[in-house]
N, C-alpha and C positions, 0 to 999 in steps of 0.2 A: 504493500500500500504506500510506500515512500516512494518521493516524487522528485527523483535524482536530476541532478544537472550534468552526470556524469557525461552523457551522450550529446552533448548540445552540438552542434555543426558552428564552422565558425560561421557561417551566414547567420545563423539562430544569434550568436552572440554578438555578430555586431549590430544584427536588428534590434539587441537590447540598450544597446549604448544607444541607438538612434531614439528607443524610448525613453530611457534616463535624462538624455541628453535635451530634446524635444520636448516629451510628452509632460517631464514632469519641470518646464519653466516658464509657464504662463502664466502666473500670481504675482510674482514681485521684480521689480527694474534691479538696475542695478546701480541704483544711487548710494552707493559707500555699503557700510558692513550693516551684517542682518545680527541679530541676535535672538537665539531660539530661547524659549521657557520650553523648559521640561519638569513633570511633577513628577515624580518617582515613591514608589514604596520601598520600605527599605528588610531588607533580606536577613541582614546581620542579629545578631542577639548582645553585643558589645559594640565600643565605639571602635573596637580594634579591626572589627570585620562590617563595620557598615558600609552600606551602601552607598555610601558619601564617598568612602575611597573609592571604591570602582569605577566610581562615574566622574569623578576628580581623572582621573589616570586617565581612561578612552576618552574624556573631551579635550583634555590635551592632548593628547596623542592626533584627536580629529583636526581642529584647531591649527595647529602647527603644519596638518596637510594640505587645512584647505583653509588659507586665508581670506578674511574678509566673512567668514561666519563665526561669531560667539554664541557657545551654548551655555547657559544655566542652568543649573539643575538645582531644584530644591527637594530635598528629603524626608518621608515623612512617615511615622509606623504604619503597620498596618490598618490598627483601630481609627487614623485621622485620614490615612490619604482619601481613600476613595469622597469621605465628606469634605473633606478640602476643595478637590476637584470641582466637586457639586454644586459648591457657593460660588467659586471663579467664575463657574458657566453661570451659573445663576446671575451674578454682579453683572454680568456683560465685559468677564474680565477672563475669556479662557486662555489655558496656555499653550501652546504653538502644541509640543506631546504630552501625552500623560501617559504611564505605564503604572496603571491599576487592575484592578478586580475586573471589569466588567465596562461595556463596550456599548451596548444596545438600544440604551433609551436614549446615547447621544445621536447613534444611528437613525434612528425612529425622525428626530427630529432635526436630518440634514443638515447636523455641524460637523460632519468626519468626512474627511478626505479619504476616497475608498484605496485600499493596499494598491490596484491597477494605475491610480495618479502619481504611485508613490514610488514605487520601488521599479529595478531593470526586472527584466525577463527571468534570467538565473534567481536574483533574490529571492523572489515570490514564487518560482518551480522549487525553491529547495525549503520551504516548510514542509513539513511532515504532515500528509494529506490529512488525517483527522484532526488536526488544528487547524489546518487551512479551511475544513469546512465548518468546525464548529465557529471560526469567526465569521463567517457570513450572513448575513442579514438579507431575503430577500435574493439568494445566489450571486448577490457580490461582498465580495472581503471588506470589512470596514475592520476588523479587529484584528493585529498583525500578533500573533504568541508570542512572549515572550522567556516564559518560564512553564514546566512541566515535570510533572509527575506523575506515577503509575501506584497503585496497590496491590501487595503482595501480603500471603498469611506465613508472618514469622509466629516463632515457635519457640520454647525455653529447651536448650537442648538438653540440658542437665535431667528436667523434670520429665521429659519423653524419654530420653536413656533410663531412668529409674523406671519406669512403670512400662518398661520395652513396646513402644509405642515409636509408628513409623508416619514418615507427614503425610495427613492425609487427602487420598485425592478425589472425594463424593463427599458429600454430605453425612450420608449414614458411617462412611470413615470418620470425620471430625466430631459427630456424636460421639462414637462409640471411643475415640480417644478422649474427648472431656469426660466419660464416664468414668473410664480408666484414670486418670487425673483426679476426680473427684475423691474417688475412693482410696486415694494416696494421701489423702486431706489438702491437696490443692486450693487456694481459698478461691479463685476465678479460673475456673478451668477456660472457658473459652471469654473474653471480654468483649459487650456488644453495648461501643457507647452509642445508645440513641437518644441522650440530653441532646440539648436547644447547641449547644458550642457547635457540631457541625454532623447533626443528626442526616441528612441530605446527603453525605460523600458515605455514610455505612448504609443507610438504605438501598442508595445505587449500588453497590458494591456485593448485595445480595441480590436485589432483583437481576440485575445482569446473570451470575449466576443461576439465577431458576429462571433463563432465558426469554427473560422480559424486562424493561427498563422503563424510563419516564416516559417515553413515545414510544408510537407505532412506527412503521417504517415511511411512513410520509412523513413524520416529523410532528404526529399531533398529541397531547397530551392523550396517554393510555393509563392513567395512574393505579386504575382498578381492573387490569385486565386479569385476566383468570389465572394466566402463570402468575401477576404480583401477590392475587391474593393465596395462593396456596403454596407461595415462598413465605408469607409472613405467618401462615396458618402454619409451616414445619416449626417457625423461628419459637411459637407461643407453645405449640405443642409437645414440641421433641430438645430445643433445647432449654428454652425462660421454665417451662414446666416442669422439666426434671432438675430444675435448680443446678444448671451448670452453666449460669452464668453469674455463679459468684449473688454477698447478697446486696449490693446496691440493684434498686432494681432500673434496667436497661435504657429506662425513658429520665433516670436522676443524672445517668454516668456520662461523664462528658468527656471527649477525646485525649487531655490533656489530664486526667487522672488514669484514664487508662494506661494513656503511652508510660507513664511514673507508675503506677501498679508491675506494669512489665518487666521493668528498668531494677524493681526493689525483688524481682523470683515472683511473686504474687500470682500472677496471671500465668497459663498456660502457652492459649493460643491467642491472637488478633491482629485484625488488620492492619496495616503500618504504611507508611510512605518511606522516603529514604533519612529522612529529618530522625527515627527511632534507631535509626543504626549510629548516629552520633549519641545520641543517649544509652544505645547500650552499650554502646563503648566506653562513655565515661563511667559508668557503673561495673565495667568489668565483667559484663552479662554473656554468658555465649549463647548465641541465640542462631536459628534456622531459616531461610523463607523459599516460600513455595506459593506457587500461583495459587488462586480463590480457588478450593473444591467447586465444583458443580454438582446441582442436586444429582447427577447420575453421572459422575466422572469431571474430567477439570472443564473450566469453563470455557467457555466459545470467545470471552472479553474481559477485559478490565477495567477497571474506571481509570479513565484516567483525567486530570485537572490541570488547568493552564490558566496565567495571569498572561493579561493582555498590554499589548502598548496601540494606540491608537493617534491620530493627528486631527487636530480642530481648524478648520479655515480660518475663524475668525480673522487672524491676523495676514494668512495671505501669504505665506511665507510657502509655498508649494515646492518650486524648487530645492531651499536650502534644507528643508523637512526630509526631499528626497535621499538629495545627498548625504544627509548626515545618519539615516535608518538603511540605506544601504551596506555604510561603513557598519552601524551598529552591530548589524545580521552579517560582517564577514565570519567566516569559519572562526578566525583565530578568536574573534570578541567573542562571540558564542560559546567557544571553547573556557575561553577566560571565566566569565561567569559563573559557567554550570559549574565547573571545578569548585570555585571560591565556594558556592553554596551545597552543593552535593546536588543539583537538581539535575532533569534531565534536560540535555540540547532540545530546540523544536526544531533546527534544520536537519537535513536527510546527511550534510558532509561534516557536520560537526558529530551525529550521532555515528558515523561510518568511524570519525576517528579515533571517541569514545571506546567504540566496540572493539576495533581493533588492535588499541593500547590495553596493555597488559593491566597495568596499573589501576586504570578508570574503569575496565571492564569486571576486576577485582571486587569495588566496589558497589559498581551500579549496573553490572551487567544482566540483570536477570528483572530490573525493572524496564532497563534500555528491550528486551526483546518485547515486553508488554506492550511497550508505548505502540507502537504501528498500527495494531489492531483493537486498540481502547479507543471508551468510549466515553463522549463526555458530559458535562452537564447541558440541558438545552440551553445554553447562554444566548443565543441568537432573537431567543423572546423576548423580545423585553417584558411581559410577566413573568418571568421566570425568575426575577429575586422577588414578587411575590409570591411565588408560588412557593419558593423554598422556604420561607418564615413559615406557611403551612405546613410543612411537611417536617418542620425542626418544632414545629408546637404542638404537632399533634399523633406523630408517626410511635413513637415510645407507646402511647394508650394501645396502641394493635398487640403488642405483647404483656398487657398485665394480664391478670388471673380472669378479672371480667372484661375484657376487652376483645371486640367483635372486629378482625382484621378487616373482612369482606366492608361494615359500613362503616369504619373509620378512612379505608381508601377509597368506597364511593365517595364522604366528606370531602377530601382533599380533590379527587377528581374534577367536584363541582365545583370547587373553586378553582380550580384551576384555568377549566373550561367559563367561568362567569369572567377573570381574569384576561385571560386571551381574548376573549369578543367584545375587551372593554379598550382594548390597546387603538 
């Protein structure tokens, strides 16, 4: 499914240059220097690895190539950027980039310069085709990827060597090993955070699994389809029911106690990104991962999750926007990045170089195979961050003791569907 530039013909390449060159310099003259605003989220967890340095280093680096544009970049956590952004546009004050969360309500409302104005030929063939399509709105690119991830089911290797337990790859495997766990006094044999923190990334991550997702295959909310509701009717039945999911119950636990329950032996099995292999490393953890069981062997998909970088007209700056996201998306800045943060490339020749360095493939090689054929949030809706505050408020009640899977995902379906025909 990767969408290489290996093959390009030199004709193909220099019809790229004619669109770099051409296509994207009809916004701004060239009366002296430009100066781009960029709004950034920042990656780091210290000031030693923020974000701020990265993006200090590749605008000079750009800067010094290509004189006569100044970039800015301003920084900002998670919890602020994406609202920061919100007020900019709101003020009548956007800025030239922003690399946030989410893409689509600015799309909706024709202030994003789509990927086609933006980037050459090669840039835009070497996204990794299911990022390139989940940023589309309407089948053109407004949301260029800029960060990715996949999910995999790590494992406590110590607590599966003690109770000779192998990783498992069905569903009734991963029961039958939280049993096994259980009965060792494991206090979370399998951990299923579906608190409000990020209830939405474990729900997809089983429905995929029991080979149904948020949508159909035209792309329409399917929330309540018959595989979701008798993947959450196994989840209430076979494992919240036999209490092997530990006792917080599943709708309290939020991602960020789980990943520290795993980190401390606690937990058995759970889902993880590659963010819990620095955490188990700092806790000294040996731990295992292996792709999502599937209800009848491993699964057909993964989820996988991507932050976006996008471009606002407001200001007009089309050209230098180009230039400067072209450079962004070279292999080596690509390369640069994912390393800094452990995440994974969205280009097809950053992930080729990944996979084929020893080193990187050490690491993240077995999320790197996932990425291709993952699958990811409907971001392109713009209902779709309402729809997720639905499904992070109300998805945990499908697995209590009295909780009716089948009309809690009608619930959300209809909202979701009242949602969409309100856009």
């Amino acid at each position: 499914m990767q969408r290489r530039v290996t093959g390009l013909t030199a004709a193909v390449a220099a019809l790229s240059m004619t669109a770099l060159l051409a296509g994207c310099g009809g916004d701004s003259g060239d009366s002296g220097d430009v100066t781009l605003k960029l709004v950034a989220a920042d990656y780091g967890d210290s000031s030693a690895n923020s974000s701020k340095k990265y993006w200090s280093e590749l605008t000079k680096k750009f800067e010094d190539e290509h004189p006569g544009i100044k970039v800015e970049v301003t920084v900002h956590s998670w919890t602020d950027v994406d609202r920061e952004v919100k007020e900019m546009v709101k003020d009548g004050n956007a800025p030239d980039l922003a690399q946030i969360g989410a893409y689509a309500d600015y799309a909706a409302q024709d202030k994003l310069y789509s990927a086609d104005d933006l980037l050459s030929i090669p840039t835009q063939a070497d996204f990794l085709a299911p990022l390139s399509k989940a940023g589309e709105v309407d089948r053109v690119q407004y949301g260029m990827p800029f960060a990715a991830s996949t999910r995999l089911l790590f494992f406590n290797e110590k607590l599966f060597k003690s109770a000779g337990i192998k990783p498992p790859e069905s569903w009734t495997q991963l029961q039958a090993a939280a049993q096994k766990l259980k009965a060792r006094g494991v206090k979370i044999p399998y951990a299923l955070p579906l608190g409000p923190e990020e209830a939405q990334a474990e729900t997809l991550q089983w429905l995929l699994s029991g080979g149904g997702g948020y949508t159909d295959n035209v792309g329409s909310y399917d929330i309540d389809s018959k595989q979701n509701v008798q993947t959450f009717q196994w989840l209430k039945n076979e494992l919240v029911g036999k209490g092997l999911t530990g006792p917080t119950p599943p709708a309290e636990l939020d991602r960020a106690e789980a990943f520290a329950a795993f980190t401390r032996g606690d937990v058995g099995m759970l889902n993880g990104h590659p963010t819990l292999m620095q955490m188990a490393a700092k806790k000294g953890l040996k731990y295992g991962m292996v792709p999502m069981p599937g209800v009848n062997g491993k699964g057909q998909s993964t989820m996988g999750v991507a932050d976006w970088m996008m471009a606002f007209k407001q200001n007009g700056h089309r050209k230098e926007i180009g230039e400067f996201l072209n450079f962004v998306y070279s292999k080596e800045n690509v390369l640069d990045f994912s390393r800094e943060y452990d995440l994974l490339p969205v280009t097809a020749s950053a992930s080729q170089e990944m996979t084929d360095n020893k080193e990187d493939s050490a690491k993240l090689g077995q999320f790197l195979k996932e990425l291709p054929t993952s699958q990811l949030y409907p971001v392109g809706k713009t209902s779709w961050a309402q729809v997720s505050v639905q499904i992070k408020k109300y998805i945990g009640k499908t697995v209590d003791k009295n909780g009716d899977p089948e009309a809690i995902l009608g619930q959300i379906e209809s909202k979701a569907a009242a949602e969409e025909s309100a856009q």
